[in-house]
Every structure is written in structure tokens, then in C-alpha cells.
RODO-2510 file (C-alpha; in nm, 4 decimals, decimal comma):
residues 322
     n   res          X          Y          Z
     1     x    19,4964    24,3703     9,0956
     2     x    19,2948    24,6377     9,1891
     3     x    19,0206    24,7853     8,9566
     4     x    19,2150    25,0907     8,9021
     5     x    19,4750    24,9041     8,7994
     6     x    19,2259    24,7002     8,5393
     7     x    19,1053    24,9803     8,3618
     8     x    19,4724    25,1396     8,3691
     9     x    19,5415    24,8613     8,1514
    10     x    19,3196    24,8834     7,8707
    11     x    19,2937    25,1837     7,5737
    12     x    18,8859    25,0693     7,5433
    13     x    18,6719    25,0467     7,8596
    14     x    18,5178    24,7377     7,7384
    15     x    18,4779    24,3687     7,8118
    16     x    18,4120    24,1148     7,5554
    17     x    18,1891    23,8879     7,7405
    18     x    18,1894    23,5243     7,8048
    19     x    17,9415    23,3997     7,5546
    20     x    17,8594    23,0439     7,5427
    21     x    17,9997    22,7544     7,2644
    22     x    18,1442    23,1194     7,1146
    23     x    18,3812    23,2378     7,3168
    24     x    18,7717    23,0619     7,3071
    25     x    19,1664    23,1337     7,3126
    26     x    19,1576    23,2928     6,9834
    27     x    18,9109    23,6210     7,0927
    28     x    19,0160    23,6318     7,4300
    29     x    19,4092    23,7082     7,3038
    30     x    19,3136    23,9365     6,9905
    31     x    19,0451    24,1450     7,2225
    32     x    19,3991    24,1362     7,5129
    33     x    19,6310    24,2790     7,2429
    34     x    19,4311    24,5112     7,1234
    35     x    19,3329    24,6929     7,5065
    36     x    18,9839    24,5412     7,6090
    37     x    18,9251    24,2846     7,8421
    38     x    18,8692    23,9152     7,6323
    39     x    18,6781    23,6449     7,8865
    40     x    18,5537    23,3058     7,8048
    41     x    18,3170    23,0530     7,9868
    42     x    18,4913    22,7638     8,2220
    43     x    18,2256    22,5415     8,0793
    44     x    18,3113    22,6168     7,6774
    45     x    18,5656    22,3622     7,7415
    46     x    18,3944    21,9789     7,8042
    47     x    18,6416    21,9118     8,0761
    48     x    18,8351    22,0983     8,3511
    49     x    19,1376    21,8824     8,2024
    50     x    19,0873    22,1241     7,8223
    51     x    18,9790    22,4142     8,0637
    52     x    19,3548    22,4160     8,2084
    53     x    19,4891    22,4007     7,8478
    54     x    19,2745    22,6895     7,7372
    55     x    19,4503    22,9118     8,0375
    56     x    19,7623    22,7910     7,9491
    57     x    19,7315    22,8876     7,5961
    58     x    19,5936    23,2029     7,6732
    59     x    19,8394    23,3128     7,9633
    60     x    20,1540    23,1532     7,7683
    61     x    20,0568    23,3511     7,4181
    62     x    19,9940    23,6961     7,5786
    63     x    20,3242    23,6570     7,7637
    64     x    20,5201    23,5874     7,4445
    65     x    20,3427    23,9189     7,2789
    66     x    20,4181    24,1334     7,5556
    67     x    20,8111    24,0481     7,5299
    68     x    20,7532    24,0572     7,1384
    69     x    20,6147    24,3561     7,0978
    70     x    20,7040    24,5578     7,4754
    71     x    20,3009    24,6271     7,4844
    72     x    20,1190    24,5154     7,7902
    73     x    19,8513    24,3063     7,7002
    74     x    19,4952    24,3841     7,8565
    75     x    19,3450    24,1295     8,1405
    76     x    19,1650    23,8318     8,0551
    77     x    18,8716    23,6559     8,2522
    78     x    18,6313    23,3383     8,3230
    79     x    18,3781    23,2919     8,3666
    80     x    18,2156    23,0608     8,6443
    81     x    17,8637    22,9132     8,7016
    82     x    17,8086    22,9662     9,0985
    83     x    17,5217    22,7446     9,0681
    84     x    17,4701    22,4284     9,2779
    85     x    17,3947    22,2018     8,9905
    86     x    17,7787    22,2725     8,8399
    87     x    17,9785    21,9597     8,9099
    88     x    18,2714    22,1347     8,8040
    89     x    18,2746    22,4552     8,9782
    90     x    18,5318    22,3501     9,2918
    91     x    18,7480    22,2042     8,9889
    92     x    18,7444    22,5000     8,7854
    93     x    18,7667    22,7057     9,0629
    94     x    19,1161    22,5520     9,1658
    95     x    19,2066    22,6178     8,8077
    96     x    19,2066    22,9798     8,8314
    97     x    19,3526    22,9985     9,1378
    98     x    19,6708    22,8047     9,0284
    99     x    19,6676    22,9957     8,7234
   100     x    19,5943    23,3220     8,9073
   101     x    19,3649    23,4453     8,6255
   102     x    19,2749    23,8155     8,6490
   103     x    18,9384    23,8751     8,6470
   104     x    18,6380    23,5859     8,7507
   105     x    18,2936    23,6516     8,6210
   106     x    18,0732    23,4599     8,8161
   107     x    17,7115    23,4327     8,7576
   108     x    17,4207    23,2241     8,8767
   109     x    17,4928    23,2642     9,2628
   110     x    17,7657    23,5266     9,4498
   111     x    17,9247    23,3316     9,7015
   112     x    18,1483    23,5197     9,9705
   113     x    18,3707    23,1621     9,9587
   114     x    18,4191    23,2071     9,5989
   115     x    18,4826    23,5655     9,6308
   116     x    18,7634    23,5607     9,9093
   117     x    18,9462    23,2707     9,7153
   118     x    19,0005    23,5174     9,4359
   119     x    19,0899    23,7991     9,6174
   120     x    19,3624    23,5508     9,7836
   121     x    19,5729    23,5714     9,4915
   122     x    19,4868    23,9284     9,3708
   123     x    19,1979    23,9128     9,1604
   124     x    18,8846    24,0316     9,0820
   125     x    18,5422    23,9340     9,0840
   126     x    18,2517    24,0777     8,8753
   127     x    17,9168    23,9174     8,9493
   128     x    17,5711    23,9769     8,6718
   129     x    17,2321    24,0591     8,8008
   130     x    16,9382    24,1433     8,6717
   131     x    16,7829    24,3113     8,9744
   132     x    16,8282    24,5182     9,2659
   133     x    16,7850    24,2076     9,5248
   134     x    17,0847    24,0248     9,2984
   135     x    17,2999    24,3111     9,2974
   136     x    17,2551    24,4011     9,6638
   137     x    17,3078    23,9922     9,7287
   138     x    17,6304    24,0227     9,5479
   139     x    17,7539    24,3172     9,7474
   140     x    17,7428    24,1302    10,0428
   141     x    17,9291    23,8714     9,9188
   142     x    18,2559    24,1334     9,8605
   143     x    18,2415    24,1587     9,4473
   144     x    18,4111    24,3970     9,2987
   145     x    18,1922    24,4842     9,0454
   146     x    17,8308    24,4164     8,8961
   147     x    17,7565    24,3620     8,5727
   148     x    17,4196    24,5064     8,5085
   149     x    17,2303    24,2834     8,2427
   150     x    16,9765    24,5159     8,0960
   151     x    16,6632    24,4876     7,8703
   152     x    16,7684    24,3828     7,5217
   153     x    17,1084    24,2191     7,6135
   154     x    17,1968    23,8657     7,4444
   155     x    17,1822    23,5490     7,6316
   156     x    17,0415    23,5651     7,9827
   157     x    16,9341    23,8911     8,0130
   158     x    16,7154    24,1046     8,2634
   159     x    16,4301    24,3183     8,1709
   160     x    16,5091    24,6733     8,3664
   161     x    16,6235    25,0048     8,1264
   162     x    17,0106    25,0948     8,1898
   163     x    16,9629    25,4644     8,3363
   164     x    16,7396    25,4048     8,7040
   165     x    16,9376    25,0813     8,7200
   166     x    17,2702    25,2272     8,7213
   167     x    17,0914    25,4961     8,9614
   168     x    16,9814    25,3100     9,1743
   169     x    17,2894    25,0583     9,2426
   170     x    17,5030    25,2872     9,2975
   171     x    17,2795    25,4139     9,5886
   172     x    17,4382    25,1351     9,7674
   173     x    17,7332    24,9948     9,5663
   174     x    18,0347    25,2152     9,5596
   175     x    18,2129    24,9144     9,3378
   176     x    18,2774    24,8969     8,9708
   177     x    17,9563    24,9487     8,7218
   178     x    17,9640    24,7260     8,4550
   179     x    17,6570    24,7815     8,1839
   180     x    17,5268    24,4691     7,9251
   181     x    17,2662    24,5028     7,7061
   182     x    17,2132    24,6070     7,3260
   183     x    17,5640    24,8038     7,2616
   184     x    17,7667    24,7592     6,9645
   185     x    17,9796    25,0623     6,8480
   186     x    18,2378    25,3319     7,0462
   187     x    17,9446    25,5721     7,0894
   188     x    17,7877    25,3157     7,2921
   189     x    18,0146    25,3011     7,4931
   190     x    18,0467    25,6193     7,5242
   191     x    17,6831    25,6586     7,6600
   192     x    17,7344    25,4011     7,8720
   193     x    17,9891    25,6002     8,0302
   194     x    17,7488    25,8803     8,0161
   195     x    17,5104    25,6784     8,2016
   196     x    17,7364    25,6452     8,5223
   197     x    17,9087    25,3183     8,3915
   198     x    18,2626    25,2428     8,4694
   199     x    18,3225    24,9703     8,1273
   200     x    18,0520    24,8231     7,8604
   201     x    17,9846    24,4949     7,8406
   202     x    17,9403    24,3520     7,4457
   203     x    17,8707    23,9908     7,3589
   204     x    17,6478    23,9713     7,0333
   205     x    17,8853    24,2656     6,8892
   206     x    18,1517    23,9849     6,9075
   207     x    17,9716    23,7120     6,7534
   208     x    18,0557    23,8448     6,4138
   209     x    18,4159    23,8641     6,4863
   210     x    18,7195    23,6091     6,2495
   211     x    18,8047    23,4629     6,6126
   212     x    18,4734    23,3645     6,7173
   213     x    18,3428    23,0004     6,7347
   214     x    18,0257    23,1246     6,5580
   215     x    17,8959    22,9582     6,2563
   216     x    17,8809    23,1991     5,9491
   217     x    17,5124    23,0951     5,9352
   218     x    17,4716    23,2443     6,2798
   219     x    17,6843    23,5869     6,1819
   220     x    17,4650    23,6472     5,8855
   221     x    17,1326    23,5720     6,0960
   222     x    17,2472    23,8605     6,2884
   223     x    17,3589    24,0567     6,0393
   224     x    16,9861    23,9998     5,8813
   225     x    16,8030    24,0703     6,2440
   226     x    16,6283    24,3639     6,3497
   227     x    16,5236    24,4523     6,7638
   228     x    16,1878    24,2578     6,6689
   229     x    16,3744    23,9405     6,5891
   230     x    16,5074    23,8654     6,9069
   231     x    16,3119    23,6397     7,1186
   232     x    16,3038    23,6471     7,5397
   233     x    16,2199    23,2881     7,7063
   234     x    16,3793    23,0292     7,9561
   235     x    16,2204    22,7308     7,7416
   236     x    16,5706    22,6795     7,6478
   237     x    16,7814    22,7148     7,9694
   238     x    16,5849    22,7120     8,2200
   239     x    16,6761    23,0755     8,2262
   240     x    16,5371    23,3917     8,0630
   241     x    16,7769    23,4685     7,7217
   242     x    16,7440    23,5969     7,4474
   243     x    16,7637    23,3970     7,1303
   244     x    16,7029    23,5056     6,7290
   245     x    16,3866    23,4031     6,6518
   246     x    16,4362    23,2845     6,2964
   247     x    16,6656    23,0380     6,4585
   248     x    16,3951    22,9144     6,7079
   249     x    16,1898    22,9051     6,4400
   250     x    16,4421    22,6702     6,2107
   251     x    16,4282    22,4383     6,4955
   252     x    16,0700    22,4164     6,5148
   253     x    16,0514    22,5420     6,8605
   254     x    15,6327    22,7005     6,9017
   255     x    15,5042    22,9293     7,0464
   256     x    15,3470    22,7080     7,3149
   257     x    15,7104    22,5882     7,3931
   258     x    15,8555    22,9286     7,4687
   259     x    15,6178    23,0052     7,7259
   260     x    15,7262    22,7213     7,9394
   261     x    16,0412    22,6987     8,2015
   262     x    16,2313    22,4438     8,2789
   263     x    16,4659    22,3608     8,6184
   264     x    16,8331    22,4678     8,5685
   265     x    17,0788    22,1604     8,5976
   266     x    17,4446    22,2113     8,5001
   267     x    17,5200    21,8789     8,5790
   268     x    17,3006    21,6150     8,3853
   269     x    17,1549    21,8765     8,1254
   270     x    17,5251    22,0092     8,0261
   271     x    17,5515    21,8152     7,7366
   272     x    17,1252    21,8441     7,5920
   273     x    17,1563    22,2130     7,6374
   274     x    17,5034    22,2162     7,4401
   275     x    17,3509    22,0808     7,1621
   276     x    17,0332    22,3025     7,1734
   277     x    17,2748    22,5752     7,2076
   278     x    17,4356    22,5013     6,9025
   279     x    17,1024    22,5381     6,6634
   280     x    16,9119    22,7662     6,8795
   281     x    17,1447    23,1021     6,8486
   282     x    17,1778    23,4096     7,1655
   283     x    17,2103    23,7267     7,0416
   284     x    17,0666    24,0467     7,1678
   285     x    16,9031    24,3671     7,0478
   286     x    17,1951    24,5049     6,9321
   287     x    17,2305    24,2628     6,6536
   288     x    16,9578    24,5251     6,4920
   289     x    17,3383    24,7480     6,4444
   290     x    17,5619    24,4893     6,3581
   291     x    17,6442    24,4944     5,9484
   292     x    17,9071    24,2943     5,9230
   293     x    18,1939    24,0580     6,0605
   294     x    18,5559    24,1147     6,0780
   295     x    18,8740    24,0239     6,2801
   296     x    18,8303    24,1638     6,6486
   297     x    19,1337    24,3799     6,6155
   298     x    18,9646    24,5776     6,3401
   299     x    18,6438    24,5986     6,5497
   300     x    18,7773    24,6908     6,8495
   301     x    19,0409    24,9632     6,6530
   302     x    18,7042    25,1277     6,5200
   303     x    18,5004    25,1081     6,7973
   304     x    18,8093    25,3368     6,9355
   305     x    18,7086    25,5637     6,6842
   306     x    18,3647    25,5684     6,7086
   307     x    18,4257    25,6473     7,0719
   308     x    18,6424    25,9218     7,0542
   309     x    18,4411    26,0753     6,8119
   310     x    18,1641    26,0798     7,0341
   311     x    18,3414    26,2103     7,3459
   312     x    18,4376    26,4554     7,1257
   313     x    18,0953    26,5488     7,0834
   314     x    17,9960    26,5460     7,4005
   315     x    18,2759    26,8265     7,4969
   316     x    18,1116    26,9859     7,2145
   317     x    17,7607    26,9916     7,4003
   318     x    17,9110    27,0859     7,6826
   319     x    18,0540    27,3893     7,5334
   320     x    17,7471    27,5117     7,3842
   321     x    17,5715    27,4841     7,6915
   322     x    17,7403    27,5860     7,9418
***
């Protein structure tokens, strides 16, 4: 699959990303049959031996709607930690080759092995950085496409504003443009697109979806959060996220504590920072626009709304000044 043939497939340039302990089966097919991209991560299943039944499901489901229905469902991906500490990466790895999935996200490491073992079958990889250095690393390892984690995004985001980022990667990356960070509605997307993006990337928008694994604790914290609320530290992963603070609060994490940094370890640590995962909540700054929750087919149908109307708009700009 080439990435002309990925976007030629969807009715929403968007991917629903791979959020941890949140993401399963059930949003990855509703956000397929309804034209964005649905992706989960490897390690949201405890074993490679569930992993394989999550694929199965997944693939098996979307093929009995397509012949159902005569739609063509929209690609689905995984996500995989590139990251020496993951035991199960070679596993997982084999996985998605034998199941050919569509599109791997990897993150934590772009490795040109990885890389050319998904291309061997046809599919994509889409690597996330945070910086120029990442981005450039991930070039030469033959991605695809970056996913640029900007300031504000949920989970482990970067720090760098959306507009000189884009700018400046594609001064050397003529691949796909992916944009995270803080979006939530169609005319975010839209402005994405604006920005010189090629899809938007939206997890916290998804939390609050029927399908989600989330908590309706966790939904409503977002619901409740402003851009203030959400807290940036690697005292929980090792890695710098984003997390609601009334949730770090609940948990009696100080202030002290989220100043510190720990060493990343996929392997022994899976399980401790599953748990912490579970009562310490990611979202990002766009939870500050989320207002409710609702099936993902009902999001996604009015996000396709909101983003014609803003196109819309734009031609409407460009009319009066021009």
C-alpha cells in the first residue's frame, strides 16, 4: 500500500491514535467503518498470544462489513515500541507480518530492519518524534511518514509549536506529515491541513468515545479539564507525557515526584507502569474542547462536518482576498 492509496481510502484525513490501556478491537473497527484510520498498541494486549487474537478480530470483522455492506473499510494500524527494553518486539513484529497489517506506528527507536520488514509485505511505516534530530533519524531509516508530536499533545508528547515544525521537516522529508497535539474537532483538522499536514493525529479526542477502554471517571475528568490541568513529566514513564493533573493529584503523586525521571524498561517495568497507567490518566490540551462522550461513529460523522464547514470557509477567505 502506498500512501496515496491510504488516504484514498478514508472520507476523514485522520488517525485515531494508539493510546495506551485505551485503545482495542472495538475503536479500531468503528473509527475503520466510518473512513479514518483506527490503531491500537501491540502492548495493550499482555501477551503476543491475545495480540494475534486482537488482529484476527479486527481483520476478520472489517472483512465481514465490507461484503455486508459493499463499503471499503479504512486501514487499521499498530503500534510498536522500537525500544531495546521490549521483550516482545521480534514477536509482535512477526505478528504483523503474518497478518500483513496496514499501517505500523513505531515509536521509541526507527530501525531500517523494522522498516524494510514492513515494506516486504506492502505496508507502511509512520514513526513519532518530537524533534528535528528524531525526525531526520527516522528518515534515514526509510519511514514513510512522521508523526509530529507537538506541544500540548496527550501522552508522550514534545514541546515544539506545529507551524516551524512542519516547516522545517519538510525541508528535508518529502514523506507523509502527520501532526499530534491538542486537536479535537473537523476544523482542526482542517488547520492542520492548513499548516502543511497530510492527516491529524487525535488521541485524547477519542478517550471519550462508547468504544474506548476508558473509565467514565477518566471521560468526565476530561470533560471537567481546562489547558492548565494537564501536567508534562517523565516521573511516570520514564518519558515526558502528559497526564491530568487532578488525577496525579488523586494518587498523591507531589510535586517533588514530577520533577524526577526515571530509566525506560519495557521489559521488567511493563506490568508497575500498567498499573500506574491505570490511575494516573494521559490526556492532552485538547481535553480543554472536549464536552462530551459518544460512540466514535457519531464523533467522527461530526467532525466531517465541522471540517467541511471550515474548508468551506477557508474558500470563503480566499475569495475575499484574492
Amino acid at each position: 500500500m502506498t500512501t496515496q492509496e491510504l488516504t484514498d481510502r478514508l472520507s476523514l484525513p485522520v488517525i485515531a491514535a494508539p493510546m495506551f490501556l485505551i485503545s482495542g478491537p472495538q475503536l479500531v473497527i468503528e473509527c475503520c467503518k466510518n473512513g479514518i484510520v483506527g490503531t491500537f498498541p501491540a502492548l495493550n494486549q499482555r501477551s503476543s498470544e491475545g495480540f494475534e487474537e486482537w488482529l484476527i478480530e479486527i481483520k476478520t470483522t472489517l472483512s465481514s462489513w465490507e461484503k455486508e455492506t459493499g463499503n471499503k473499510a479504512a486501514p487499521f494500524g499498530v503500534n510498536l515500541i522500537v525500544h531495546g527494553s521490549n521483550p516482545r518486539l521480534e514477536a509482535d513484529l512477526k505478528l504483523c507480518i503474518k497478518h500483513q497489517v496496514p499501517l505500523i506506528i513505531t515509536s521509541l527507536g526507527a530501525v531500517s530492519d523494522v522498516v524494510n520488514a514492513v515494506h516486504s509485505y506492502g505496508g507502511l511505516v509512520f514513526h513519532d518524534v518530537i524533534k528535528k534530530r528524531h525526525a531526520q533519524k527516522a528518515q534515514q531509516a526509510g519511514v514513510d511518514g512522521l508523526i509530529l508530536v507537538c506541544a500540548g499533545a496527550g501522552g508522550h508528547a514534545g514541546t515544539l509549536n506545529p507551524m516551524p515544525f512542519i516547516r522545517e521537516t519538510k525541508e528535508f522529508f518529502n514523506g507523509m506529515i502527520i501532526l499530534s497535539g491538542a486537536m479535537s474537532s473537523g476544523q482542526d483538522v482542517a488547520s492542520a491541513l492548513q499548516m502543511g499536514a497530510d492527516l491529524a493525529y487525535m488521541g485524547t479526542r477519542f478517550i471519550n468515545t462508547t468504544e474506548s477502554k476508558a473509565t467514565e471517571e477518566y471521560r468526565n475528568m476530561i470533560i471537567e479539564a481546562g489547558c492548565s490541568d494537564i501536567v508534562y513529566t517523565a516521573a511516570i514513564s520514564g518519558v515526558d507525557a502528559n497526564f491530568l493533573g487532578a488525577s496525579l493529584q488523586a494518587a498523591g503523586i507531589t510535586e517533588e515526584q514530577l520533577k524526577a525521571t526515571g530509566k525506560i524498561d519495557f521489559g521488567k517495568e511493563m506490568d508497575t507502569e500498567a498499573k500506574a497507567w491505570k490511575t494516573i490518566w494521559s490526556a492532552g490540551q485538547g481535553s480543554a474542547t472536549v464536552k462530551d462522550s459518544m460512540p466514535a461513529g457519531q464523533l467522527i460523522q461530526r467532525m466531517k462536518g465541522e471540517f467541511k464547514s471550515a474548508i468551506e470557509k477557508q474558500l470563503e477567505q480566499l475569495k475575499k482576498y484574492t
